[in-house]
C-alpha positions in Angstrom: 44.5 -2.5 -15.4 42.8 -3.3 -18.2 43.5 -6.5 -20.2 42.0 -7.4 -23.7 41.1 -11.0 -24.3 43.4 -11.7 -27.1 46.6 -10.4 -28.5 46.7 -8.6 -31.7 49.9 -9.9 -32.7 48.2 -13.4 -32.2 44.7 -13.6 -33.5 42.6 -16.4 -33.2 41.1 -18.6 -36.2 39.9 -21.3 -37.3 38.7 -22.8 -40.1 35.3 -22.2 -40.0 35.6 -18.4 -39.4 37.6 -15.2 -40.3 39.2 -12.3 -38.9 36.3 -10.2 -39.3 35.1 -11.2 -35.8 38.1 -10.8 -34.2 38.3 -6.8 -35.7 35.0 -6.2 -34.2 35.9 -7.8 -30.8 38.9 -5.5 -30.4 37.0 -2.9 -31.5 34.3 -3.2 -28.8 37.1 -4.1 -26.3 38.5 -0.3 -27.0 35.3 1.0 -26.3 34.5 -0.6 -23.3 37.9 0.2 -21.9 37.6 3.9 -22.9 33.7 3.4 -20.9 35.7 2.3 -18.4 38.0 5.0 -18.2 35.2 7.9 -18.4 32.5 6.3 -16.2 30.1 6.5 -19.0 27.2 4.3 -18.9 25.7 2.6 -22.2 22.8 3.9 -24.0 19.2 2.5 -24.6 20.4 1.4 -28.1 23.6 -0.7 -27.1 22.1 -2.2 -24.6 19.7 -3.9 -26.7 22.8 -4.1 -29.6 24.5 -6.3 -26.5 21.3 -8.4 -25.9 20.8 -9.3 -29.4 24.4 -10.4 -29.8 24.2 -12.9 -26.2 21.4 -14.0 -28.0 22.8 -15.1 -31.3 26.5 -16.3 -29.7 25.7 -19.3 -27.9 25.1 -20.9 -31.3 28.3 -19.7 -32.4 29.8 -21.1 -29.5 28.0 -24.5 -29.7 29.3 -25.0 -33.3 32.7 -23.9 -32.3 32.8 -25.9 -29.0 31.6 -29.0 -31.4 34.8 -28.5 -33.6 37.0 -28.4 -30.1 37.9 -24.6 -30.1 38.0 -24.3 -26.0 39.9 -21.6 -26.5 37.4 -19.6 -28.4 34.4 -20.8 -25.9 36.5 -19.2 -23.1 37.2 -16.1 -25.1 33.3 -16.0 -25.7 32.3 -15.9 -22.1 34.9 -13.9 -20.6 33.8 -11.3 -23.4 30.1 -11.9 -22.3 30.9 -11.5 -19.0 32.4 -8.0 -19.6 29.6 -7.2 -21.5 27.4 -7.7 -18.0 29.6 -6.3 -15.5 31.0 -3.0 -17.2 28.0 -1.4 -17.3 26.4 -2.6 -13.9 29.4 -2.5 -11.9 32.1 0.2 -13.0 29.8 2.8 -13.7 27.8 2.5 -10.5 30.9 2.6 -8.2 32.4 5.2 -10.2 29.0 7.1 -9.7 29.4 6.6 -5.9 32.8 7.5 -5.6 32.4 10.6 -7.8 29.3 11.6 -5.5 31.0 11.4 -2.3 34.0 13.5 -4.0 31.1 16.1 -4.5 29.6 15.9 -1.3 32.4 16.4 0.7 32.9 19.9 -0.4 31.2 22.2 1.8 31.9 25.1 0.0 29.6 23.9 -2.7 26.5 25.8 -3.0 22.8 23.6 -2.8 22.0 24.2 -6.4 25.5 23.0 -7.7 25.3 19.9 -5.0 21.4 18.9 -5.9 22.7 19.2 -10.1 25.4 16.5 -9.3 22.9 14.0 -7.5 20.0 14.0 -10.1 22.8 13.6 -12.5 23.9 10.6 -11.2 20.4 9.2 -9.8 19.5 10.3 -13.3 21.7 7.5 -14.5 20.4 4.5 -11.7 17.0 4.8 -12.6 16.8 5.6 -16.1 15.0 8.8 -15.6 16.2 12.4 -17.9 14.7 15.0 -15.6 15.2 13.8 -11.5 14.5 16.2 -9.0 16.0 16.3 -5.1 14.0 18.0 -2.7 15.2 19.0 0.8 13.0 18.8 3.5 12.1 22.5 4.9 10.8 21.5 7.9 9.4 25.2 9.5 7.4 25.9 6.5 6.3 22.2 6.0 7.5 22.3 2.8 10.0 20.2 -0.2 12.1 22.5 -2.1 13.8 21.9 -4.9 17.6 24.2 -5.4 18.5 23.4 -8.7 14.8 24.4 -10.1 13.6 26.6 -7.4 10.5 24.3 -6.7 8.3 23.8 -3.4 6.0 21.4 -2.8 3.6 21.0 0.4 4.1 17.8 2.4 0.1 16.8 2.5 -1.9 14.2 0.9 -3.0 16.5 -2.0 0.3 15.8 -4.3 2.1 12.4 -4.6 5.3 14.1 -3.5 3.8 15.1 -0.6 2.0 11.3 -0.2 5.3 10.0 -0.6 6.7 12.4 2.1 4.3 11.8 4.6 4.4 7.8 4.2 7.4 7.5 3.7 7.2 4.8 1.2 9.0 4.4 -2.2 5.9 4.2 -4.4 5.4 4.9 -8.2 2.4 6.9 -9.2 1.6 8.0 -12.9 4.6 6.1 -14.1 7.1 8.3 -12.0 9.0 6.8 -9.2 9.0 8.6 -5.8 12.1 8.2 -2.7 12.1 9.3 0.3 15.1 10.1 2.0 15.3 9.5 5.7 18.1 9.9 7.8 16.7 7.6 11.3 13.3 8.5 11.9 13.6 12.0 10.3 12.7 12.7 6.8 15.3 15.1 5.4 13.9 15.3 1.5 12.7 13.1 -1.4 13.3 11.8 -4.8 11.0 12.3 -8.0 11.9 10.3 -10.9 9.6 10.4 -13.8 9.6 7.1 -16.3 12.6 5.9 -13.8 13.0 2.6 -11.9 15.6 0.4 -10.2 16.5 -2.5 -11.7 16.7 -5.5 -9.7 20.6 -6.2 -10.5 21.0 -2.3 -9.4 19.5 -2.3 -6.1 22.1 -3.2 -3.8 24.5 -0.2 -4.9 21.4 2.1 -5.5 20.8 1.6 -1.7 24.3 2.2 -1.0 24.2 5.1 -3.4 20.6 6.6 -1.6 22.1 6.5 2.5 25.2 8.9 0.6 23.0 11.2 -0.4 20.6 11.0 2.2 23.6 12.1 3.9 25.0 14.9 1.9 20.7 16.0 1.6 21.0 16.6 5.6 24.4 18.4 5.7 22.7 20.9 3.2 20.1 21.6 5.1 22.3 22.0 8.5 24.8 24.0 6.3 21.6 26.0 5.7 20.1 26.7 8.7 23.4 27.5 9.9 23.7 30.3 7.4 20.7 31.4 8.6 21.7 31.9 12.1 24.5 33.8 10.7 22.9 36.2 8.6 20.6 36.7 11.4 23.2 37.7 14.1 25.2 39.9 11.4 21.9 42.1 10.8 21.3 42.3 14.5 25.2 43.5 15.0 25.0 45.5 12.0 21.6 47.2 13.0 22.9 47.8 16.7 26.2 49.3 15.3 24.2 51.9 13.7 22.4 52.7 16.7 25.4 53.4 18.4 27.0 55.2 15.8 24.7 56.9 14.0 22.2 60.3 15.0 19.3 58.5 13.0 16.3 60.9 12.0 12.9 58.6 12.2 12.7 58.3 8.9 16.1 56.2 8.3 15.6 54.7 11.6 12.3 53.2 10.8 13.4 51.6 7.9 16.4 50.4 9.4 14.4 48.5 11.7 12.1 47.3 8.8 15.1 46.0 7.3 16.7 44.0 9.9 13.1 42.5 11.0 12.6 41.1 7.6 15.7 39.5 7.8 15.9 38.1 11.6 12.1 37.0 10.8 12.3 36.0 7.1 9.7 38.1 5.8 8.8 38.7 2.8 6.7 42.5 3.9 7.3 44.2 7.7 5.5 47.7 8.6 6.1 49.6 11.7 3.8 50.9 14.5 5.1 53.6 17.2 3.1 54.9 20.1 2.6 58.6 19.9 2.1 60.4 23.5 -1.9 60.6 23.0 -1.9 56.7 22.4 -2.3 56.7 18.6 -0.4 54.6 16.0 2.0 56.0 13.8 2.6 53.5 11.2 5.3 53.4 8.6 5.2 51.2 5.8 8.5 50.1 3.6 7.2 52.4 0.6 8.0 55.3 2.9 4.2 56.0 3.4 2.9 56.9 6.8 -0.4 56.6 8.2 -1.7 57.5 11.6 -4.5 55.4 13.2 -6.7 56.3 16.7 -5.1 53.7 19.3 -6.3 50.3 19.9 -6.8 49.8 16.1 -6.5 46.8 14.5 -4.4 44.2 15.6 -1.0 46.3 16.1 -3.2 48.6 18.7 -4.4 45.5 20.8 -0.7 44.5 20.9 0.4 48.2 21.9 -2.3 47.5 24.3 -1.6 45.1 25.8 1.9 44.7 25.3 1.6 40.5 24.2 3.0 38.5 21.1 0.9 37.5 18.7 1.4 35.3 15.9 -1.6 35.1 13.7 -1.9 32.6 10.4 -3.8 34.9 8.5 -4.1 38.5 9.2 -6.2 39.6 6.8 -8.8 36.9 8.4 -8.4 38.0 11.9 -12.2 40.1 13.3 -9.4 43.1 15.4 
């Protein structure tokens, strides 16, 4: 519970001073406690309010120590002693705590999880727009929920520099983290203008495993979903065959659909052998072209009846 350091119905005095001092102490006392009470950290300006006044007290408390007021040097530190620990201590636990609360809901979607960590990173380092990237490993990719951002893990960027080393490092005045859970990199932190200060660090390490953690789950929780939505078109696409009389038409795009989906594609198009060996192919806009067979890379694959997975088919001599 919070205790003030004097009682109003017994202010101190002495000769050398007034009340005036006392008024403004139990003034900042209420605001610390309500600080306290709401987790909210102190601004740029009161910070430097709080340095200037440690700088000008310990003349005050020399002349006062001088005159034998004990009592008022204790009062003085214990009140510069709050003025140190509210902000660095309270806030950041209370930051921790309220971040776990978060990430222990699994119902909460990516974007609404990612908000609530560069919030509070937002108020570690100092920085007004951090970004969270997960780690999409298949595409080689960093993608941001809450602003729908990618970024390629290479050597080209200085995301991607701090991905692939794996270093904290600040480049153009904007700090980079990367979050690794063991020896695998699950995402990374971009922090323009922001920095850890050295009094911070222990708790901002504490405060960087938890959501290295809760980064991880999401991307489980994801691929997961995936799986899911994959195994419900397949069911719902076999379901219709069963069900349904399809003509070719609805047929073909049915399949269309459900490749897209069990392949994550953002285009499919559909080949079928006629009986003389040509291609029919149907495209999603409902247009249908017939092609002599082996053409193209879908006749060497009716052909020869093999998978093949090219980078870039438009690149590709069949």
């Amino acid at each position: 519970m919070y205790q003030p350091f004097h009682s109003p119905a017994a202010p101190f005095s002495s000769a050398a001073g007034s009340g005036h001092l006392c008024e403004t102490v139990a003034l900042c006392q209420s605001i610390l406690a309500r600080y306290r009470r709401t987790g909210t950290s102190f601004s740029t300006t009161e910070l430097k309010a709080i340095q200037a006044l440690r700088t000008a007290f310990p003349d005050t408390a020399q002349g006062s120590a001088a005159n034998g007021s004990a009592l008022q040097q204790q009062l003085t530190d214990d009140f510069l002693n709050s003025l140190d620990t509210t902000d660095m201590q309270h806030n950041l636990q209370d930051d921790i705590v309220a971040l776990v609360e978060k990430c222990c809901d699994c119902t909460k979607e990516p974007t609404a999880l990612f908000a609530a960590i560069n919030e509070c990173l937002s108020s570690v380092t100092g920085s007004r727009n951090v970004r969270t990237y997960m780690m999409n490993a298949n595409d080689n990719i960093l993608w941001d929920p809450v602003n729908a951002v990618a970024a390629l893990v290479d050597n080209v960027t200085s995301l991607g520099k701090c991905a692939q080393g794996c270093n904290m490092m600040t480049i153009a005045n904007t700090l980079y983290i990367p979050l690794r859970f063991s020896s695998e990199l699950v995402g990374c932190v971009e922090a323009p203008s922001g920095c850890i200060p050295r009094e911070k660090a222990a708790m901002t390490q504490l405060l960087l495993r938890i959501i290295t953690i809760a980064v991880r789950n999401t991307i489980n929780v994801c691929l997961k979903k995936c799986e899911v939505n994959k195994v419900e078109a397949m069911v719902s696409m076999a379901t219709r065959l069963a069900r349904d009389t399809l003509e070719e038409s609805v047929l073909v795009q049915s399949i269309i659909n459900t490749a897209k989906t069990l392949t994550e594609s953002d285009r499919c198009s559909i080949f079928l052998v006629k009986a003389d060996g040509s291609l029919k192919a149907h495209f999603e806009d409902g247009n249908v072209v017939v092609v002599p067979a082996g053409t193209g890379i879908a006749g060497y694959v009716a052909e020869s009846g093999a998978v093949v997975n090219i980078p870039n088919a438009y690149e590709d001599e069949r």
